[in-house]
C-alpha positions as CSV (number, residue, x, y, z in Angstrom):
1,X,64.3,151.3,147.6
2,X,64.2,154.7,146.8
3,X,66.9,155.7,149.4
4,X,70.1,153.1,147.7
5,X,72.1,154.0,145.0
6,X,72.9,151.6,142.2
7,X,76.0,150.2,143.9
8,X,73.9,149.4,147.0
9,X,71.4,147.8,144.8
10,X,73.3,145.8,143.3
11,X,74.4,144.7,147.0
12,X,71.2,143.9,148.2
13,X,70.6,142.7,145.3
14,X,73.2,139.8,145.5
15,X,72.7,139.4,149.3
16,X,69.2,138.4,148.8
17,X,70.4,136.0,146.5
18,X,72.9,134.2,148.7
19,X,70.1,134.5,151.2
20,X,68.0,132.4,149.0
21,X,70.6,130.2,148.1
22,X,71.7,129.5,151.4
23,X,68.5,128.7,153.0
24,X,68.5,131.7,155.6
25,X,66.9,134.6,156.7
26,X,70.2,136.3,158.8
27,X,72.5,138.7,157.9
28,X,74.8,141.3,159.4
29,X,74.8,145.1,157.7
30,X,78.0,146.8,158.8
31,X,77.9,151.0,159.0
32,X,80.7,152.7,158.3
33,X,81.9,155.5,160.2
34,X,83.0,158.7,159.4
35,X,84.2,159.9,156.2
36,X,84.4,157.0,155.0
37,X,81.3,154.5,152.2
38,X,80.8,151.2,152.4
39,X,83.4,150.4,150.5
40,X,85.3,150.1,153.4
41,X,83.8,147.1,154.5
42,X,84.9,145.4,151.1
43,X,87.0,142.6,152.6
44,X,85.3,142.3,155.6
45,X,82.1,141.2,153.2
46,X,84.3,138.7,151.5
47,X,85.9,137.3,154.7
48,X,82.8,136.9,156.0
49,X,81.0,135.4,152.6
50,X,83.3,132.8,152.7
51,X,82.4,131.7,156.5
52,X,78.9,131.4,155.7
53,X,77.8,134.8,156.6
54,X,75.8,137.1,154.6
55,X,76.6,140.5,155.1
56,X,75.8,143.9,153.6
57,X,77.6,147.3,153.9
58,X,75.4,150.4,152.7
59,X,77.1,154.1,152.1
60,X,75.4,156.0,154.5
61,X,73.5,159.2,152.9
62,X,75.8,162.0,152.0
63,X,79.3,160.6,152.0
64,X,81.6,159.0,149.3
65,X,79.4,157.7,146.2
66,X,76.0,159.8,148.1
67,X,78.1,162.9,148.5
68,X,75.6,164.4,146.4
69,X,72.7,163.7,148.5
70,X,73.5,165.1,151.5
71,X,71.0,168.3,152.1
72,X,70.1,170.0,155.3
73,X,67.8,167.5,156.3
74,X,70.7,164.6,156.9
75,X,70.7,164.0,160.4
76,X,71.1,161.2,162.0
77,X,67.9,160.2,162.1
78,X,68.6,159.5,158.2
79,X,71.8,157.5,158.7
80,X,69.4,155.1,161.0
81,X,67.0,155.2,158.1
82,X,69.6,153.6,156.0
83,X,70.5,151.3,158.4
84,X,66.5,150.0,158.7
85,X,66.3,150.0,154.9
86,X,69.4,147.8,154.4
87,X,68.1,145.7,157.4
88,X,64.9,144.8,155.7
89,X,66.3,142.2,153.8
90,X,66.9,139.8,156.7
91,X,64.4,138.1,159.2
92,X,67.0,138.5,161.3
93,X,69.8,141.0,162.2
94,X,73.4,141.6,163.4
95,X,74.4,145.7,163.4
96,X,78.1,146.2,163.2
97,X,78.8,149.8,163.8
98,X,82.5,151.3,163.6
99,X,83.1,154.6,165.4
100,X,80.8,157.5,164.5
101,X,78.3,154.3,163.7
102,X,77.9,153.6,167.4
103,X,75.4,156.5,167.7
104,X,73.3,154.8,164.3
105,X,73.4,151.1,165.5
106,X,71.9,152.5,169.2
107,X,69.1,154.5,167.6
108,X,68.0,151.7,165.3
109,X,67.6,149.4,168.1
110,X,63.5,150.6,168.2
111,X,62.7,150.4,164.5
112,X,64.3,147.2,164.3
113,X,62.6,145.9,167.3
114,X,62.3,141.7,167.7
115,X,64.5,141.0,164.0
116,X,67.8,142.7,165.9
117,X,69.9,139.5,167.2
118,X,73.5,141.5,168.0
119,X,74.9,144.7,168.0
120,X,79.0,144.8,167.1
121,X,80.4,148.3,168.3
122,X,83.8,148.4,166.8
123,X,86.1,151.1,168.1
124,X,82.6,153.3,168.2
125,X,80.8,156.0,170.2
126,X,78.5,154.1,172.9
127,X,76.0,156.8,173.6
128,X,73.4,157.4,176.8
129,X,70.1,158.2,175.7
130,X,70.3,161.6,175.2
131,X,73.5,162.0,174.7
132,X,74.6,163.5,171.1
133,X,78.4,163.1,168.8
134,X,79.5,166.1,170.4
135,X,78.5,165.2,173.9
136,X,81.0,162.1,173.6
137,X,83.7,164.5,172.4
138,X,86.2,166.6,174.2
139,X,84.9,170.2,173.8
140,X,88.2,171.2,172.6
141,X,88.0,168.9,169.5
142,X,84.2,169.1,168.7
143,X,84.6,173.0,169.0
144,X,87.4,172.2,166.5
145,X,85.2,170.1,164.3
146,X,82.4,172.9,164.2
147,X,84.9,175.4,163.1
148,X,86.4,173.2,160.3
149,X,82.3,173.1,159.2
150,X,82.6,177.3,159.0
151,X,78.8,177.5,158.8
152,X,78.6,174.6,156.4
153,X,76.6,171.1,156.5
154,X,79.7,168.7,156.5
155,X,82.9,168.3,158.5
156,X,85.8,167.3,157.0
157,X,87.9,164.4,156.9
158,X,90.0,165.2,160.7
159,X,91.8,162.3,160.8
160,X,94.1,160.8,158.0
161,X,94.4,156.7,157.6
162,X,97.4,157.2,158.8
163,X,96.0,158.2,162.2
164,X,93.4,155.8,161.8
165,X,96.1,152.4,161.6
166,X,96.0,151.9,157.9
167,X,100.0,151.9,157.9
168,X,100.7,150.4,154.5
169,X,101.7,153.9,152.6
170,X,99.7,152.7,149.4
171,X,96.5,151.7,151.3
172,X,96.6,155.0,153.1
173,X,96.9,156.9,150.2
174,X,94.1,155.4,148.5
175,X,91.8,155.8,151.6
176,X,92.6,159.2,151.9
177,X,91.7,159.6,148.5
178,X,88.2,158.0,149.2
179,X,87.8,160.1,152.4
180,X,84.6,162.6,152.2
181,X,83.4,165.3,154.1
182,X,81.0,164.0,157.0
183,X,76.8,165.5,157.9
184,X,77.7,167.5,160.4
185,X,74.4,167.2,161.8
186,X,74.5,163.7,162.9
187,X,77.1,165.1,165.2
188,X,74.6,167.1,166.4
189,X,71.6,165.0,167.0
190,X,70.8,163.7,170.5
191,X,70.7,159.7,170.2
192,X,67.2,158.7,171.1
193,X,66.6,154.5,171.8
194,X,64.6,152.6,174.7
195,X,67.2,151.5,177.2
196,X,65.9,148.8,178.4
197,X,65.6,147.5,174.4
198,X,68.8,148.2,174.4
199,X,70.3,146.1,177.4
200,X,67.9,143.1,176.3
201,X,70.0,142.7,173.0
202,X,73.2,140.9,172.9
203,X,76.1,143.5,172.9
204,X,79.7,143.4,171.7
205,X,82.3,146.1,172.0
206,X,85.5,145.0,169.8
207,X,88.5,147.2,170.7
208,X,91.0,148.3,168.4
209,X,94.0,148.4,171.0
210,X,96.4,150.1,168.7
211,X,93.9,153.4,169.0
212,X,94.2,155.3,172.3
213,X,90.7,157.4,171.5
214,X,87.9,155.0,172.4
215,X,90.0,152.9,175.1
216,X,88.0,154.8,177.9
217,X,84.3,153.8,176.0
218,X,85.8,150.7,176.3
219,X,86.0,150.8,179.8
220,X,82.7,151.8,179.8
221,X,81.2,149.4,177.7
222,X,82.6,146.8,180.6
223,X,80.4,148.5,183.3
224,X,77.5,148.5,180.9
225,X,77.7,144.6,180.8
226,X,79.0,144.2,176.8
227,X,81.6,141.9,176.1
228,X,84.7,143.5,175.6
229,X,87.2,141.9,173.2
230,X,90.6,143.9,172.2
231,X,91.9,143.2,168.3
232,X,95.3,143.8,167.6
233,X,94.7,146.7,165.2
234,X,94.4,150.5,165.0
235,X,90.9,152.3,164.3
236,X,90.2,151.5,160.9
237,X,90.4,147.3,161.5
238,X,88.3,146.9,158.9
239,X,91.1,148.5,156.6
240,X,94.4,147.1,158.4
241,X,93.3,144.2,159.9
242,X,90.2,142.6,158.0
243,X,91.3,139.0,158.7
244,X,90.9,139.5,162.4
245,X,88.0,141.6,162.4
246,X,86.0,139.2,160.2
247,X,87.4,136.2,163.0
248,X,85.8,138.9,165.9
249,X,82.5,139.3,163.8
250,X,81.9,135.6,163.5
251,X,82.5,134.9,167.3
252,X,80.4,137.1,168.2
253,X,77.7,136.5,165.7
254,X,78.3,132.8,167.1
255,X,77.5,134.3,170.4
């Protein structure tokens, strides 16, 4: 467990014990997105807790509490790392992966293999193999991104919660607060899975419909045979609208 921090630790820590205690071998890990730690997916861990669900919400390497850790080597080959290492906990799996997280929960599909059960893209980046961040992105704004970088490893913050639909004026200030500069690398990094892996999973795109940026991958999704379910909230539902996202999560964990 050399890769967690103590907060994650702890985490697992009590996961494994509810696992225990509850009999079962499930659990669902939810990836953050951009910018943003697993503290994110605070309520959504309770809300979920208290319908029987186990769930688990690692800070990705390099942002918020592992700011410090992030190095030249942070690509997003390590975010999927993370993912794997939280995963290992559970028999079986459910991914939930919210926006920049859609290119992590794809590219874990191989190293997670048989124990993967669903994977939850909320309001994320549904990539082709192949297909990089950047690829998914309007020139114009991942040209803008790159430039923010000037030659660094991180990107930062280019949306506020605001813009994300965290509208209460204390909440948004306090997530802006927690907001850290992103790998830019990951960005970078052309997604690599088995497609046919990929389409034998159980797949659920949530939409936030309050968001205009991912409506087309929703669209998308729909030709790609997910089920596509709209939630009455703007990007960061897991912030703004926890209630309803942990409803979505459990129907579709339900199947």
């Amino acid at each position: 467990m050399s890769g967690l921090n103590r907060r994650e630790v702890l985490v697992a820590g009590l996961a494994a014990s509810v696992v225990r205690a509850a009999g079962t071998s499930h659990g669902i890990v939810l990836v953050h997105g951009a910018w943003h730690g697993g503290w994110c997916w605070d309520a959504v861990v309770k809300g979920l807790a208290a319908l029987g669900h186990v769930a688990v919400a690692p800070t990705l390497t390099g942002l918020a509490e592992r700011e410090k850790e992030l190095n030249a080597q942070t690509t997003l080959a390590t975010h999927v790392a993370d993912v794997v290492e939280a995963a290992a906990q559970f028999d079986r799996v459910v991914l939930v992966g919210h926006s920049y997280a859609g290119l992590v929960i794809t590219q874990a599909v191989d190293p997670l293999g048989k124990k993967l059960e669903r994977l939850v893209y909320l309001d994320a980046f549904l990539p082709a193999v192949g297909q990089s961040g950047f690829d998914l992105m309007k020139k114009a704004y991942g040209d803008h991104w790159k430039e923010k970088a000037a030659g660094g490893l991180s990107v930062p913050p280019m949306l506020s919660a605001k813009a994300m639909g965290v509208l209460d004026e204390k909440q948004a200030k306090a997530v802006d607060a927690r907001l850290t500069p992103h790998p830019l690398a990951t960005f970078e990094a052309k997604v690599q899975f088995d497609e046919a892996a990929w389409k034998a999973v159980p797949r659920t795109y949530l939409r936030c419909a309050k968001y205009a940026g991912f409506g087309p991958t929703a669209e998308r999704a729909k030709t790609l045979g997910l089920d596509v379910v709209q939630l009455d909230a703007g990007h960061d539902a897991m912030l703004a609208a926890p209630g309803a996202l942990v409803a979505a999560i459990d129907r579709a964990v339900k199947g």
